[in-house]
C-alpha positions as CSV (number, residue, x, y, z in Angstrom):
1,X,-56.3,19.9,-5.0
2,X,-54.1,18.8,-7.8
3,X,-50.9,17.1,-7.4
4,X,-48.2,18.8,-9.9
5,X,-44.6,16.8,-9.9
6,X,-43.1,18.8,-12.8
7,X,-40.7,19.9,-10.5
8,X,-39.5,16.6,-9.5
9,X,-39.3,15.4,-12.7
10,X,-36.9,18.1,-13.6
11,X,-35.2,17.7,-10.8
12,X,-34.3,13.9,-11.9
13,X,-33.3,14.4,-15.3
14,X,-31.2,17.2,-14.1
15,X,-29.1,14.5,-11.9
16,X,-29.2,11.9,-14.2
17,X,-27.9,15.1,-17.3
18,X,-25.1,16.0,-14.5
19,X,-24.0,12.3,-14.1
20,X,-23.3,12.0,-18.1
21,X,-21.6,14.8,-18.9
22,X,-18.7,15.0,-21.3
23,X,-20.4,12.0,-23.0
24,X,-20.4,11.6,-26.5
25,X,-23.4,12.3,-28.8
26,X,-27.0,11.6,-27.4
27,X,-25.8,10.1,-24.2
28,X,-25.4,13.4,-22.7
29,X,-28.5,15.2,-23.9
30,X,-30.9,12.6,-24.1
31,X,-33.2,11.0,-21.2
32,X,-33.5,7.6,-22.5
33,X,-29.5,7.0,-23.7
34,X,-28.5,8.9,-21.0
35,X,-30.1,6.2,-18.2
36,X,-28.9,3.3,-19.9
37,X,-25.4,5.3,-20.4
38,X,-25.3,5.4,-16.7
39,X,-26.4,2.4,-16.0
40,X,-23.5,0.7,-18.1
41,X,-21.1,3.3,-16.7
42,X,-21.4,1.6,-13.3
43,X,-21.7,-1.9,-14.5
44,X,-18.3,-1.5,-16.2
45,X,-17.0,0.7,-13.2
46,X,-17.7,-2.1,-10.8
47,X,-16.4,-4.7,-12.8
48,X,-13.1,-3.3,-13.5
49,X,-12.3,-2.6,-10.2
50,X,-12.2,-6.0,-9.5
51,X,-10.6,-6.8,-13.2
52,X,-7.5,-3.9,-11.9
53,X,-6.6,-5.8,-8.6
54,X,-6.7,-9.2,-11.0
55,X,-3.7,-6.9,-13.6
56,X,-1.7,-6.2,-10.1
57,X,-1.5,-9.6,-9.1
58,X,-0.5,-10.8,-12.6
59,X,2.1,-8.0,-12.3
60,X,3.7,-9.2,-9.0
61,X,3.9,-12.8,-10.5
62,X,6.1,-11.9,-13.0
63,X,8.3,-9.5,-11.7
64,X,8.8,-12.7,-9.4
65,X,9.5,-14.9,-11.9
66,X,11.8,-12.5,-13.7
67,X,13.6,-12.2,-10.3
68,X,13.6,-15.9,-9.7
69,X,15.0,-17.0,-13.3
70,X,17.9,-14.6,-12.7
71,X,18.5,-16.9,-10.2
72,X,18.5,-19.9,-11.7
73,X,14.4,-21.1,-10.6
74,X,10.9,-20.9,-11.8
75,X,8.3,-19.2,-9.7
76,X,6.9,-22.2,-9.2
77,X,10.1,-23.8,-7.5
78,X,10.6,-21.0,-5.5
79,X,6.9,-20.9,-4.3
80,X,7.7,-24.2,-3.2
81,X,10.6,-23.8,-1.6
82,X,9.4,-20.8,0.4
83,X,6.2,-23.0,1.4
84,X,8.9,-25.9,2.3
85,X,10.9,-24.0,4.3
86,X,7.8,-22.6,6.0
87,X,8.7,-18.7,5.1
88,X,5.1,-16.7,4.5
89,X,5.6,-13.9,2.2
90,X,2.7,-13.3,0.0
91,X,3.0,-11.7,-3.7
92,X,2.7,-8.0,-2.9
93,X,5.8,-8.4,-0.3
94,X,7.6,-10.5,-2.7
95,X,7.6,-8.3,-6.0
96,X,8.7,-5.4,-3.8
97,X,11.6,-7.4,-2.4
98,X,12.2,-8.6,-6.0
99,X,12.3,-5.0,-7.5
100,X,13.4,-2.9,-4.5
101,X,15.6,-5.4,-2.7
102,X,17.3,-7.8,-4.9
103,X,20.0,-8.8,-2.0
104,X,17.2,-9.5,0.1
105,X,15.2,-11.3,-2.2
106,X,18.7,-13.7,-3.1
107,X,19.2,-14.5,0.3
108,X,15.4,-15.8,0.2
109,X,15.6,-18.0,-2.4
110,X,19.5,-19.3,-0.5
C-alpha cells in the first residue's frame, strides 16, 4: 500500500505560515524565506534577552553614579567604601534606594 504524507506536509508549512505572520514581503508567504525568517527570529529573540538584562544593569550603574556625584563621590569610591565597610547591597537594591530613597541612600554613603 502506498504511503501518502501530503497531509503532513501541509500540516508543517501551515505552522511554520502561522509562526511568520505579519512579516513583511515573502517571509510570510514563502516556504523557503519563511524558515530562515524563523530561524533568525529566534536567534535574535534569544540573544536579546540576554542583551536587555546587560541595558538594565548599565541603567542601575548610572542612576548610582548620578546619585553618588550629588554627593560629592564616584561610583567607584562608593563601591568601595560599601565593600570596606562590609555593607552588601547589590546594583538592583542600590538604584532603587538611589531613585526611590535618596535619605536612605545618603545615610549609606555617611
Amino acid at each position: 500500500m502506498r504511503i501518502k504524507r501530503g497531509k503532513d506536509y501541509l500540516k508543517r508549512r501551515k505552522n511554520i505560515l502561522k509562526q511568520v505572520k505579519g512579516y513583511r514581503w515573502g517571509r510570510k508567504s514563502k516556504i523557503k524565506l519563511a524558515r530562515v525568517a524563523i530561524l533568525k527570529a529566534g536567534a535574535y529573540a534569544y540573544r536579546d534577552r540576554r542583551n536587555k538584562k546587560r541595558e538594565i544593569k548599565k541603567v542601575w550603574q548610572v542612576r548610582i553614579n548620578a546619585a553618588a556625584r550629588e554627593l560629592g563621590d564616584s561610583y567607584s569610591k562608593l563601591r568601595h567604601k560599601l565593600r570596606l565597610a562590609n555593607i552588601k547591597l547589590d546594583k538592583k537594591i542600590l538604584s532603587e534606594l538611589a531613585t526611590n530613597f535618596p535619605a536612605v541612600f545618603s545615610k549609606l554613603t555617611a
